[in-house]
Every structure is written in C-alpha cells, then in structure tokens.
RODO-2510 file (C-alpha; in nm, 4 decimals, decimal comma):
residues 453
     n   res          X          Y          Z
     1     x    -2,4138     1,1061     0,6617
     2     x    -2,2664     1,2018     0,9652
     3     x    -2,3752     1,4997     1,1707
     4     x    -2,0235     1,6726     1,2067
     5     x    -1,9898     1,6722     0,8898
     6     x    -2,2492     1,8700     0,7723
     7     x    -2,1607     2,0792     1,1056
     8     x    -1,8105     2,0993     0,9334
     9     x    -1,9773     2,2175     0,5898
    10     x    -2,1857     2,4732     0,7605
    11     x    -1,8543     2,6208     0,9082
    12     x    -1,6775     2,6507     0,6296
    13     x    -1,7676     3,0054     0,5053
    14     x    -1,7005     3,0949     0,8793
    15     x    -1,3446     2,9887     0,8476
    16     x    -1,2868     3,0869     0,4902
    17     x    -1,3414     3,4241     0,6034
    18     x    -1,0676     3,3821     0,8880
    19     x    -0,8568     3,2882     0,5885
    20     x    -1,0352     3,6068     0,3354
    21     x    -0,6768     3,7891     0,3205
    22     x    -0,4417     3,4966     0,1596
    23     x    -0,7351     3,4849    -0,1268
    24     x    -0,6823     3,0890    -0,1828
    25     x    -1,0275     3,0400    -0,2184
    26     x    -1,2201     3,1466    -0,5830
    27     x    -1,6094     2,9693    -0,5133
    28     x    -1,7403     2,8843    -0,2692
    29     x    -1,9416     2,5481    -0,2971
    30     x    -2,0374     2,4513     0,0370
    31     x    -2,3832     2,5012    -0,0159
    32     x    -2,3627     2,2721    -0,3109
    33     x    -2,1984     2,0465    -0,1310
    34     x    -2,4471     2,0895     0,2160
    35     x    -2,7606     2,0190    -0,0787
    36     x    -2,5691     1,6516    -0,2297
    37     x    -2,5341     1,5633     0,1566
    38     x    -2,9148     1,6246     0,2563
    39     x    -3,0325     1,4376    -0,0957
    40     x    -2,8956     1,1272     0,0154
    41     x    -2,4863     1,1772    -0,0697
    42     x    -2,2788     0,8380    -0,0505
    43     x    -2,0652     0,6807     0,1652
    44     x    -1,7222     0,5980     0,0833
    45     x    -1,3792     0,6113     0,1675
    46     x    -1,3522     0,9984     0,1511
    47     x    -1,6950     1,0351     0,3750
    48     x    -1,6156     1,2452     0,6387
    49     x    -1,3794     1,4547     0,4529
    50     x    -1,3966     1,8179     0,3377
    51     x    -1,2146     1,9027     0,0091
    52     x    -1,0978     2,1746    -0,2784
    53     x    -1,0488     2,1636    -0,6351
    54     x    -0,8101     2,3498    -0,8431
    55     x    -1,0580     2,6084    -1,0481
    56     x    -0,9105     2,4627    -1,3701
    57     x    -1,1268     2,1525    -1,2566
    58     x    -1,5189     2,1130    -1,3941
    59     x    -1,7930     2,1051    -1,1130
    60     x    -2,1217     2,0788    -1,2865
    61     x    -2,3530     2,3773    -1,1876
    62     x    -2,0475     2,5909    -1,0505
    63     x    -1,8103     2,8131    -1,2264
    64     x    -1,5050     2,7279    -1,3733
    65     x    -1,2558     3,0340    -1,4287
    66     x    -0,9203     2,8816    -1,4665
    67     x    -0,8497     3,2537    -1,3129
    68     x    -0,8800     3,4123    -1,6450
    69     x    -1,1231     3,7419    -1,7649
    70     x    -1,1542     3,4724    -2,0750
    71     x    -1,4144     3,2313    -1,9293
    72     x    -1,6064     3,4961    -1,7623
    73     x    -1,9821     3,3877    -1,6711
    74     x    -1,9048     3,0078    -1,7630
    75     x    -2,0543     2,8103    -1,5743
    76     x    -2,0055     2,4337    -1,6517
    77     x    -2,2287     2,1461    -1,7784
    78     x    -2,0487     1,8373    -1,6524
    79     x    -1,8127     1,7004    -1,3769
    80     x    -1,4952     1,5780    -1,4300
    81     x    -1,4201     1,1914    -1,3887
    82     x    -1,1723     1,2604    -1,0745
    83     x    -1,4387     1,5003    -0,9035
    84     x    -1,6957     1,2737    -0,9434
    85     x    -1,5154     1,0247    -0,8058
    86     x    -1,4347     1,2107    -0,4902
    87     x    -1,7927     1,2959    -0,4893
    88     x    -1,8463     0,9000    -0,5205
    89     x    -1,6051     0,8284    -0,2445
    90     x    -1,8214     1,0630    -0,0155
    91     x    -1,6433     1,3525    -0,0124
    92     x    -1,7668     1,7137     0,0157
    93     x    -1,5956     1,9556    -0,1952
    94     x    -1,7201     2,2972    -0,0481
    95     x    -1,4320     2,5087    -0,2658
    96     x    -1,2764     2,6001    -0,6037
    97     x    -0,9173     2,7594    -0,5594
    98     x    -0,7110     2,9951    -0,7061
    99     x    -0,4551     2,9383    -0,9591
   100     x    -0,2020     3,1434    -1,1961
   101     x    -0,4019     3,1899    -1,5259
   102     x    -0,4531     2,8953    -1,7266
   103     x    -0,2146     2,7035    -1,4781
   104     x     0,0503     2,8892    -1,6515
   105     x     0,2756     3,0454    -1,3414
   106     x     0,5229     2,9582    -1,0379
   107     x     0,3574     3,1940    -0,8117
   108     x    -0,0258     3,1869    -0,8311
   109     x     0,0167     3,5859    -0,9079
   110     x    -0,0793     3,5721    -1,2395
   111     x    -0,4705     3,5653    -1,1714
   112     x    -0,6952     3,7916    -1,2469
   113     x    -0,8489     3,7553    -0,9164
   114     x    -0,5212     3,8575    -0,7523
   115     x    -0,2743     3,6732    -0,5929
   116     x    -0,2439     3,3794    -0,3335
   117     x    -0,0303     3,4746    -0,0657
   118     x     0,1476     3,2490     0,1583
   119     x     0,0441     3,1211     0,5074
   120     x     0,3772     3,1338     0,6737
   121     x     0,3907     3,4905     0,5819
   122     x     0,1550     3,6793     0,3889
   123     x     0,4135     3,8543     0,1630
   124     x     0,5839     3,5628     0,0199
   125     x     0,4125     3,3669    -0,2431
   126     x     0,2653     3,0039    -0,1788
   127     x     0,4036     2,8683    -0,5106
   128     x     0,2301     2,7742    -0,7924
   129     x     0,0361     2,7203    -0,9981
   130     x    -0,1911     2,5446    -0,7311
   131     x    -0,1308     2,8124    -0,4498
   132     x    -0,5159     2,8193    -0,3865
   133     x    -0,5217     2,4293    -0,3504
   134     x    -0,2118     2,4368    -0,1149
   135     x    -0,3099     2,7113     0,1154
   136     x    -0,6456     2,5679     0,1917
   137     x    -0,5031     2,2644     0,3147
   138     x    -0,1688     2,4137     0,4976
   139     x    -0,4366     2,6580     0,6484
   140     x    -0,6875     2,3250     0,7396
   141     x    -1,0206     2,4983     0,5674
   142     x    -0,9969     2,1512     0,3863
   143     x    -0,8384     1,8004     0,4383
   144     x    -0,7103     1,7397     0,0679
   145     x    -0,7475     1,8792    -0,2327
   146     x    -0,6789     1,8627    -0,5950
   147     x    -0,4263     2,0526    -0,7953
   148     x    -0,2883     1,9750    -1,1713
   149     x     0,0732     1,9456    -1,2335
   150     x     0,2022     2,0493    -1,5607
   151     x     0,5921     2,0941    -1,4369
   152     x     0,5463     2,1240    -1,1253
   153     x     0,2769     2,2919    -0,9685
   154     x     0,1646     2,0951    -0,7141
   155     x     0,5054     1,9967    -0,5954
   156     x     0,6527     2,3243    -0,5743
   157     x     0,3428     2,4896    -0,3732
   158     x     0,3217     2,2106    -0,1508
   159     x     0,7155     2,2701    -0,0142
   160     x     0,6185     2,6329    -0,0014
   161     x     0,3175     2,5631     0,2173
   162     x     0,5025     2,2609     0,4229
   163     x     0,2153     2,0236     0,2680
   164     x     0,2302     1,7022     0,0803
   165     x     0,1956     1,7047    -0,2918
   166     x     0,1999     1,4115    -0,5482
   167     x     0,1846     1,4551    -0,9101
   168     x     0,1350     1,0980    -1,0526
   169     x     0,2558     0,8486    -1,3853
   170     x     0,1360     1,0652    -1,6483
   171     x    -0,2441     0,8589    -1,7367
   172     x    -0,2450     0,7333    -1,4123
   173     x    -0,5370     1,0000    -1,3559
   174     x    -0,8548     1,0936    -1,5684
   175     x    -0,7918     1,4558    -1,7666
   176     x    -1,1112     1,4565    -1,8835
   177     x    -1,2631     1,7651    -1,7236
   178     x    -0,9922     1,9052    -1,6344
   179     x    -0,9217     2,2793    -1,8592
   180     x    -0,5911     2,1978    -2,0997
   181     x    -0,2758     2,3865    -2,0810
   182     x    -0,0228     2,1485    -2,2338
   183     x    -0,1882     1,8281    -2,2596
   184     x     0,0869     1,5581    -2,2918
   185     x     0,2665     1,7045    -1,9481
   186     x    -0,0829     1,7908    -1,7354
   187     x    -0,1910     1,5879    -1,4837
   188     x    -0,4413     1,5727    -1,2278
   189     x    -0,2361     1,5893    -0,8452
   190     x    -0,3367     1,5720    -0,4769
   191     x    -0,2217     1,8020    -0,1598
   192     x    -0,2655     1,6663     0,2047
   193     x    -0,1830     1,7357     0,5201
   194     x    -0,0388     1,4055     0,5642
   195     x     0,0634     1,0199     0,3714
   196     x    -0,2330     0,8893     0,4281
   197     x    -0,4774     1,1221     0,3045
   198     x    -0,3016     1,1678     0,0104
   199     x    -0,2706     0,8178    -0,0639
   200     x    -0,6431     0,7965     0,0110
   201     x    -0,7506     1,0736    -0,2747
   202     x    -0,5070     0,9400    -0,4629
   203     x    -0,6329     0,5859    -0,4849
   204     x    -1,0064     0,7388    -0,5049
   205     x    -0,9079     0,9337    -0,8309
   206     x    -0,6639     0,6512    -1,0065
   207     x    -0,7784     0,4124    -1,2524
   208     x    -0,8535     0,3868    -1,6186
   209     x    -1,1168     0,6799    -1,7435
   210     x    -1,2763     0,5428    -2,1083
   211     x    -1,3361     0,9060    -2,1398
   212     x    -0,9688     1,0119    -2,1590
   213     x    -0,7642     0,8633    -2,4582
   214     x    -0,4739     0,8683    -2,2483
   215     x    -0,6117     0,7148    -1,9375
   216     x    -0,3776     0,4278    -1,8505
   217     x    -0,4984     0,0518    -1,7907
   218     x    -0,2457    -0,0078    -1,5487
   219     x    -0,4478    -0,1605    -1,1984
   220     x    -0,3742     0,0860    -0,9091
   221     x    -0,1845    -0,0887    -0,5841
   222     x    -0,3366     0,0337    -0,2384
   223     x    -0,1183     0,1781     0,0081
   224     x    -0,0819     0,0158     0,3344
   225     x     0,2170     0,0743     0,5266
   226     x     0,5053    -0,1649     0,6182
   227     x     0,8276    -0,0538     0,7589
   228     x     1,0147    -0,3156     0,6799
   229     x     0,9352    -0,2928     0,2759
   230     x     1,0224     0,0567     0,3483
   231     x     1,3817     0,0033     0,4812
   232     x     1,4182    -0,2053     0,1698
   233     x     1,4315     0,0009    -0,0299
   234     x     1,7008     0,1520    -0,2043
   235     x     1,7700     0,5196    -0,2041
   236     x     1,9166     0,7335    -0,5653
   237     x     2,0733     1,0421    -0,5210
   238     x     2,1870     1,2729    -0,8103
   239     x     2,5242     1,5469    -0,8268
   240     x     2,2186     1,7353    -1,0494
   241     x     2,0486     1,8221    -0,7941
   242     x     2,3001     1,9438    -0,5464
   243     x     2,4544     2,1947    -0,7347
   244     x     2,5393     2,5951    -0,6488
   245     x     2,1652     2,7279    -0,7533
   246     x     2,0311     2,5402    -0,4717
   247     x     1,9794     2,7548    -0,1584
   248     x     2,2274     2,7051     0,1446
   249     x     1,9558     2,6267     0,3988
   250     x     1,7621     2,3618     0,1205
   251     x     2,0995     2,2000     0,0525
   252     x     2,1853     2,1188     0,3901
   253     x     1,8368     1,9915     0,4935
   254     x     1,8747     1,8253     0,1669
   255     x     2,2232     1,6283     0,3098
   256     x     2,0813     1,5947     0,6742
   257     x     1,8090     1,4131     0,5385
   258     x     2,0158     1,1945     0,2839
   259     x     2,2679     1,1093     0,6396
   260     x     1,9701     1,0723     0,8643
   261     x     1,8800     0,7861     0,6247
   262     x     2,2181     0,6497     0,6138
   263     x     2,2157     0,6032     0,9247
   264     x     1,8473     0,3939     0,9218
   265     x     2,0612     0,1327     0,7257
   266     x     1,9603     0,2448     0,3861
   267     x     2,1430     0,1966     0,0776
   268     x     2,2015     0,4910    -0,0797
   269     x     2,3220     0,5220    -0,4245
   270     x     2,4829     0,7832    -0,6871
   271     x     2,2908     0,7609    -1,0309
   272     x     2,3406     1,0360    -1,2837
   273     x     2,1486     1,2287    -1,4701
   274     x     2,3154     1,3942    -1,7329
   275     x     2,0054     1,5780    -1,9332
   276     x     1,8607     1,7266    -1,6621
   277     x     1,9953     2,0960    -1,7510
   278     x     1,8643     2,1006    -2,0307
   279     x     1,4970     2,0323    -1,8901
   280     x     1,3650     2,3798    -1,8063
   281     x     1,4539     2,4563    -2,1722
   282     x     1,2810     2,1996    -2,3005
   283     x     0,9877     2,2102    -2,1135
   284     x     0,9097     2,5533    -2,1866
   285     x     0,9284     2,4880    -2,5814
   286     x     0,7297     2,1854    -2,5250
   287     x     0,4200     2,2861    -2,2683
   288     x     0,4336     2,6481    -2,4665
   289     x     0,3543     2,4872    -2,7985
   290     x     0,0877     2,2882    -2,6923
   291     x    -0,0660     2,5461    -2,4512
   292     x    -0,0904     2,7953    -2,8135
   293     x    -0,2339     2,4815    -2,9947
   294     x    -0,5038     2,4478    -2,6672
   295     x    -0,5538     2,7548    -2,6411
   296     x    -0,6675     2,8465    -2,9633
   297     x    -1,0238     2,7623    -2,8724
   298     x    -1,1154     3,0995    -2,6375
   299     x    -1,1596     3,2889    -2,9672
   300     x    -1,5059     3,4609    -2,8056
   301     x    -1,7483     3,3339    -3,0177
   302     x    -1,8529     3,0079    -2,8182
   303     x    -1,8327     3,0830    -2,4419
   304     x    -1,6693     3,3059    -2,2090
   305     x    -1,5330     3,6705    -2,2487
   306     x    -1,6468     3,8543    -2,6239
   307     x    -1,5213     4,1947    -2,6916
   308     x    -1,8250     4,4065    -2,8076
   309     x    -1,8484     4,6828    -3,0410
   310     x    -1,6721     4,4385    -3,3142
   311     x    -1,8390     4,3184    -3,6175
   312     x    -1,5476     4,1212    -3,8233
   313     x    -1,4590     3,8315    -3,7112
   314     x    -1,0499     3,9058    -3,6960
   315     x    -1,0823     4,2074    -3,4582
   316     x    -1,3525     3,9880    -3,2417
   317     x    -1,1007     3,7436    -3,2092
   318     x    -0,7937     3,9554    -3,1532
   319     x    -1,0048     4,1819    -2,9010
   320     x    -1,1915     3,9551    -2,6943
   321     x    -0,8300     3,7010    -2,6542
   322     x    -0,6234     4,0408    -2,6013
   323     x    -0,8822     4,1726    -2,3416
   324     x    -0,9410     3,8298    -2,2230
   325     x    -0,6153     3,6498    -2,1595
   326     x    -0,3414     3,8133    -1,8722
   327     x     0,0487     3,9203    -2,0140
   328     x     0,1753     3,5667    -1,8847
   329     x    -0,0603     3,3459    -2,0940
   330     x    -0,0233     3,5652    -2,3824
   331     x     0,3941     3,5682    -2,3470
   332     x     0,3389     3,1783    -2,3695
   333     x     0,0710     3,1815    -2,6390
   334     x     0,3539     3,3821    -2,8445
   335     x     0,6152     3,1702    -2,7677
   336     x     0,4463     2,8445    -2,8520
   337     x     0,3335     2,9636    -3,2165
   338     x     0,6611     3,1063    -3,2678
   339     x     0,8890     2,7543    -3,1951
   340     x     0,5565     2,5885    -3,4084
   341     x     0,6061     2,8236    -3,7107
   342     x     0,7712     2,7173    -4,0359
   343     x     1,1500     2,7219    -4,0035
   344     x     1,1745     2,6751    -3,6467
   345     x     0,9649     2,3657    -3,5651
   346     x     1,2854     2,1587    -3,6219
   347     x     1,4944     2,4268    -3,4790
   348     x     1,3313     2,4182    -3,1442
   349     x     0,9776     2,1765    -3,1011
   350     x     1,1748     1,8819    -3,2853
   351     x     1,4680     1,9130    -3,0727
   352     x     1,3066     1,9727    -2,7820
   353     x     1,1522     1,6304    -2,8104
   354     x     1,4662     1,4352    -2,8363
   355     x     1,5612     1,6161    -2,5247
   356     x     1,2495     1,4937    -2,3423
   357     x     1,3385     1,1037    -2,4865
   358     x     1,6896     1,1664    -2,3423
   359     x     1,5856     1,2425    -2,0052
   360     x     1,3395     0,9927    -1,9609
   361     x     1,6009     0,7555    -2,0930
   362     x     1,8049     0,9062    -1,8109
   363     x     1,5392     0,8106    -1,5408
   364     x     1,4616     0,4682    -1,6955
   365     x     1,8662     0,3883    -1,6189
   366     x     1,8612     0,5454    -1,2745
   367     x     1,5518     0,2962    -1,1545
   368     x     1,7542    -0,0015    -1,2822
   369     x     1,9238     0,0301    -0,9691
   370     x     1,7807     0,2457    -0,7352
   371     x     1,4009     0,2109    -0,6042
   372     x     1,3306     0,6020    -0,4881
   373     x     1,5408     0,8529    -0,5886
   374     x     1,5125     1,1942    -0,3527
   375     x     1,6557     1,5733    -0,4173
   376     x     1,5291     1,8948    -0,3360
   377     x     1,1620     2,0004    -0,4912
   378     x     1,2619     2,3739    -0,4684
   379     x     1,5952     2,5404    -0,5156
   380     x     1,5135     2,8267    -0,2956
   381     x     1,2595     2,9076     0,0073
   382     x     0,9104     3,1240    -0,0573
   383     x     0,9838     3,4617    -0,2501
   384     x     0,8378     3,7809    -0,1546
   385     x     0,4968     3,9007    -0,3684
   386     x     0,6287     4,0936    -0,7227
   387     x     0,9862     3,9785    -0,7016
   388     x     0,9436     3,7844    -0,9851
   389     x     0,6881     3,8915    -1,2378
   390     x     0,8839     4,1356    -1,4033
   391     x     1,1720     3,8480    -1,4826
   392     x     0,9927     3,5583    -1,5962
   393     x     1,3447     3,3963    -1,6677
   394     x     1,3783     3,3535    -1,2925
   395     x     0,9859     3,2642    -1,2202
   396     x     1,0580     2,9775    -1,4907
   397     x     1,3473     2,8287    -1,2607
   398     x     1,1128     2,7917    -0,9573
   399     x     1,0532     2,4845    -1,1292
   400     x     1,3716     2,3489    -1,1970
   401     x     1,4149     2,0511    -0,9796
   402     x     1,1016     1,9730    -1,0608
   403     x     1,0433     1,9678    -1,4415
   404     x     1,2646     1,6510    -1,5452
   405     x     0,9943     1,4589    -1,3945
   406     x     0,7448     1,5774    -1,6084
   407     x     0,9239     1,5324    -1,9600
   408     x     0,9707     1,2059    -1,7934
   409     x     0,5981     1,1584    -1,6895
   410     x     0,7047     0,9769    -1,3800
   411     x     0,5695     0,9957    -1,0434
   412     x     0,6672     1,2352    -0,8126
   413     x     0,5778     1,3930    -0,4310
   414     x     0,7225     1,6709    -0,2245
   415     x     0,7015     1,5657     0,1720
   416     x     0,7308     1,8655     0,4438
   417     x     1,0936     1,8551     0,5913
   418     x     1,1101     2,0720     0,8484
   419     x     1,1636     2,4766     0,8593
   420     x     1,4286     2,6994     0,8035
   421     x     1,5210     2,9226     1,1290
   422     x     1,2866     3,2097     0,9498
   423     x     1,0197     2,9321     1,0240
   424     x     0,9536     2,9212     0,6354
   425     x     0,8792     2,5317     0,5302
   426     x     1,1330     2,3113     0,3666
   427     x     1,0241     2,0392     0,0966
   428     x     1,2086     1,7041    -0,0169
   429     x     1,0865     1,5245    -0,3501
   430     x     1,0395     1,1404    -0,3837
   431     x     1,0427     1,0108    -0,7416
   432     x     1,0324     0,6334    -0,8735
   433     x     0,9266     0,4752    -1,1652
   434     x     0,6013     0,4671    -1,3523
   435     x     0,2975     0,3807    -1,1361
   436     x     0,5154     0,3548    -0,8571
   437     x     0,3103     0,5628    -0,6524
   438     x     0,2714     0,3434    -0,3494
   439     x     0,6458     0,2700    -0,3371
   440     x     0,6884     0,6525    -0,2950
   441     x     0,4016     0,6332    -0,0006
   442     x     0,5948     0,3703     0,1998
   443     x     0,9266     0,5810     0,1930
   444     x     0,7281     0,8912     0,2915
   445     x     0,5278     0,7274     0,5963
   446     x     0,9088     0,6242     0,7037
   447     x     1,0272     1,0056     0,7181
   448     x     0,6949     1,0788     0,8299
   449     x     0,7083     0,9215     1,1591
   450     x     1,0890     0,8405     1,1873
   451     x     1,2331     1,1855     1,0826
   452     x     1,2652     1,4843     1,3173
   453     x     1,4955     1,8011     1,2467
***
C-alpha cells in the first residue's frame, strides 16, 4: 500500500482530536486498520481512501454499541458483508460513529454517549440518525462513510452537514451485519463529500449477499458520467412537497433550483402524489412494530447490559431492558407492541400497510413519466441542541420529506445546494425508480458542476 496512506491513518487520532468537541466519533479503529495495512491489506478501488462506519455496523474484533447502555462490553465476532467489502476494495476504516440509540432518532441526541453536534455550528444538531457518519465526512477526518437509512437518516444528516447522502432500492445492499431496527425499511447508505465517491462506495457495497434473504439479484450499473444522458432526462416535481411546513429559505432554493434547470433545457413535469401525508403516520406504526418485534432479543441473558442483584427471570428482563435501553427506544418499543396487540393490529399495523402499498403505487405512476423526481430532503434548516427532545411529535417530522421513499423502498440522495445567509447548508433530494441509482448519479454530477447559487 501506499505510503500516505498509512501517513493518513497515523494522523487520524491527531485530527479526531481537532474534531473531540462535535463527539461524531464512538471507536477509534485506526490502529486496526494501520495492522490490516502492514499484513498485506488489498488493493482495490477504495485503496487510498480513509472511511467510517455507522456503530450499528459489525467490525469483527471492535465494539459495536449501536449507542445504547444495552450492548455494553460487546464486542463482535464477525464483519458485515458491506464492511468487508470496503475492506476488500482497499479501504481503511479507522472509525465507528455515533448514532441516536438503536438508529431510532432525527437528531443523533438520543445516545448514551451524548450528542453529535453540528459542524456549521456546534449548537445545532447534525441530523440523524447518522450524525456521527455525516460529521466525519463534512469535517474531512474521513472520505466516505457508511450510515443506515431507516426513514431517513442518512438523507436528512447529510443536508444538515452540506454532504451527499444516498439511501438505496431497498435489497440493493447486504443487511447482514448490520444491528436491526425495523427490518423491512433499513438499509445500508453512503455519505461523501462528493458524486463520485459516493458512487464509488456505493458500487463497492451493491450486489446480491447469499447471506441476506432479502439481498436483491438485480446486477448493479457503474456510474460514469455523461452530460448529455443527463440533460435527457426528465425532471418530476410534486405540489407535496412545496407546501406551507417547508421553511421560506428551503422553498426558495427549492424553486431556484427547479428554474435554474428550466433554463438547462430540461423538461420538467408535475406528477402527484396524493398519499404522501399520510407517510409519517404510517411509517411510525410500521418501523415501531418491527423495531418491538427486533428488539425483543436484548433481554440480558445472552450479551450486553444484565441488571444484577435479580434472580427471576421477569425482573432480569424488565431491569436490565429498563436500565439498558434510553426513553426514545423505549417510547418506540411501547408503541410498536401496542399497534401489534390484539384489537388494534387491524386498527393501525393492517392499515398502515395499505397505506405503504398506496404510496408506492403513487411513485410507481409518477416514474411512468418522469425519470428523477427532486423536492426538498428537509423542511427546515439545523435545529438548536434540546429543542426537540421534549416533543417527539416535531423530532418525527424532521423526516417528513423524506419517509415516502422508504415505505416506497426506492432510491433516494440528498446533494448539498448551497447555504442559507446564516451560512447553515441547504439539501435537495433526487429520487427515481428501483435500482435507479446511477440515473440519480448522472443528474447529481450535472448540479454538481453546472449549479452555482
């Protein structure tokens, strides 16, 4: 391997501690990573490349904390298929980053190692759940790094960080490895500083696992760019997202960029969306419901946190998940067995799937006609630290622009923008059909290069 590379790895604790006081980063594996180098690590497309993993992620011989007092002294047996495939490609992953509990949060506040704070400005939050993953890229400790994406939380942090942040098709990326929270909507996602190196991890990490029942067999397409495929294409826009609960400032970058393309010679086209409010309703019954199922396993007895002092099983269970999991995962934990218990399933879980069906249907008519449809990822700009905890009603609608796509389990990146006039970065999503990743690439090179505010 190269010499500045391992130069590179031998920095990094130096320049995490330059970045100690935004707290994105959980472990350090640098010297893990310095150790594969020096035993002969491979070449590949990655080599050359520093990068993080969300700490929901498996790294054999390294913790893996998902952030919670519940997996306390775990240290895991195995890599997952996506990290070892970086790890394949070359690639030295010298971190593990900090996340909202479980992946369950908006805000990457809900941690039990504290919270994430923002690079822009340290008191506003860098979005979640990925915040760790997203500030150590915005910050450059790392080229790249992995996230997941349950409804959003790659997306959202990467327009609060003025990154770029693709959660892909649903399958298109191996789970296995990666710590559940609701496991039909999770999905392994990449942050980069750039197109290209996000297509690059992306295309590292795609491809059918055996290992994951719902890997898809779908071949992946390689990015390479070509302007005039890009001007091809046509452009959706959607009333739903341009609505009152967007901010002023996100709106009208929103509309400058939407003109700015106009005036490239795009076609731009109005598709609707009808089901789309009733997505952040539906996704919480849904990912809530399948995060109590998932989380049923952290019962104490196996691995991680045990309350002591207990010699029945019922109060060892209740104790050690009480002590164990933080307020948010155990408001969700509630939630999900409640719309799961007898008399509500059909009330609420039942009903909540139809609404998912509906709004895929939606998305399925939209791409009939349109090749990339684009609206805001965020409705509003970075909130300050502890404006939100206390109203978890209002946390939950961080995520509103980006949830459809989930229940939809179609692709979907946020690209950087520009800033507002507090300097705070502004994010636009690009969404197309299933495993149209690279279709989303060439429209985001385009902006990339063409689009100045």
């Amino acid at each position: 391997m190269s010499p500045p590379l391992v130069e590179r790895i031998k920095a990094f604790p130096a320049a995490l501690s330059k970045y100690q006081h935004l707290n994105a980063v959980i472990t350090d594996t640098s010297l893990q990573a310095l150790a594969r180098l020096e035993t002969g690590g491979q070449a590949g497309a990655l080599s050359g490349n520093l990068l993080a993993i969300k700490d929901n992620l498996n790294l054999v011989d390294q913790p893996t904390t998902c952030a919670s007092r519940t997996l306390e002294g775990y240290i895991s047996p195995y890599t997952a298929t996506c990290v070892q495939r970086l790890l394949d490609a070359g690639a030295a992953i010298v971190a593990k980053t900090n996340l909202d509990e479980f992946a369950m949060g908006s805000s990457t506040e809900y941690s039990c190692f504290g919270a994430t704070r923002n690079p822009f400005d340290p008191d506003l939050v860098p979005g979640g759940s990925s915040g760790g993953s997203a500030v150590a890229v915005a910050t450059g400790l790392v080229d790249g790094a992995l996230g997941s994406d349950t409804g959003g939380s790659v997306r959202q942090p990467a327009a609060f960080c003025g990154i770029h942040g693709l959660k892909p098709t649903y399958g298109r990326v191996s789970r296995y490895g990666l710590v559940a929270f609701a496991s039909s909507f999770d999905q392994v996602s990449v942050f980069g500083s750039d197109t290209d190196i996000t297509a690059k991890i992306y295309e590292v990490i795609a491809g059918h696992d055996p290992l994951d029942s719902t890997s898809a067999t779908e071949g992946v397409k390689p990015f390479a760019y070509e302007e005039a495929r890009a001007r091809n294409l046509t452009i959706g826009i959607a009333p739903e997202y341009d609505h009152e609960g967007i901010e002023d400032v996100i709106r009208d970058r929103y509309r400058a960029l939407i003109g700015f393309l106009r005036e490239e010679g795009f076609i731009i086209k109005d598709v609707s969306l009808p089901h789309t409010d009733y997505g952040i309703a539906a996704y919480y019954i849904l990912t809530t419901a399948e995060a109590s199922s998932n989380l049923a396993r952290y019962d104490g007895i196996r691995y991680g946190r045990r309350s002591r002092g207990r010699h029945d099983l019922d109060s060892v269970y209740t104790d050690s998940r009480s002590q164990g999991f933080g307020p948010e995962v155990q408001r969700r934990i509630m939630l999900g067995t409640y719309v799961l218990s007898a008399g509500y399933m059909d009330r609420y879980y039942v009903r909540a799937q139809r609404v998912r069906r509906l709004i895929q249907q939606d998305f399925n008519g939209a791409f009939q006609d349109i090749d990339v449809l684009i609206t805001p990822t965020t409705p509003t700009l970075p909130f300050p630290i502890g404006s939100r905890v206390d109203d978890p009603v209002t946390m939950y609608l961080s995520d509103v622009c980006t949830v459809p796509m989930s229940l939809a389990g179609i692709p979907a990146m946020n690209i950087p923008v520009g800033r507002s006039s507090e300097g705070l970065p502004i994010g636009m999503q690009l969404t197309t059909r299933h495993f149209g990743e690279e279709t989303i690439f060439q429209l985001s090179r385009f902006i990339e290069q063409r689009y100045s505010v």
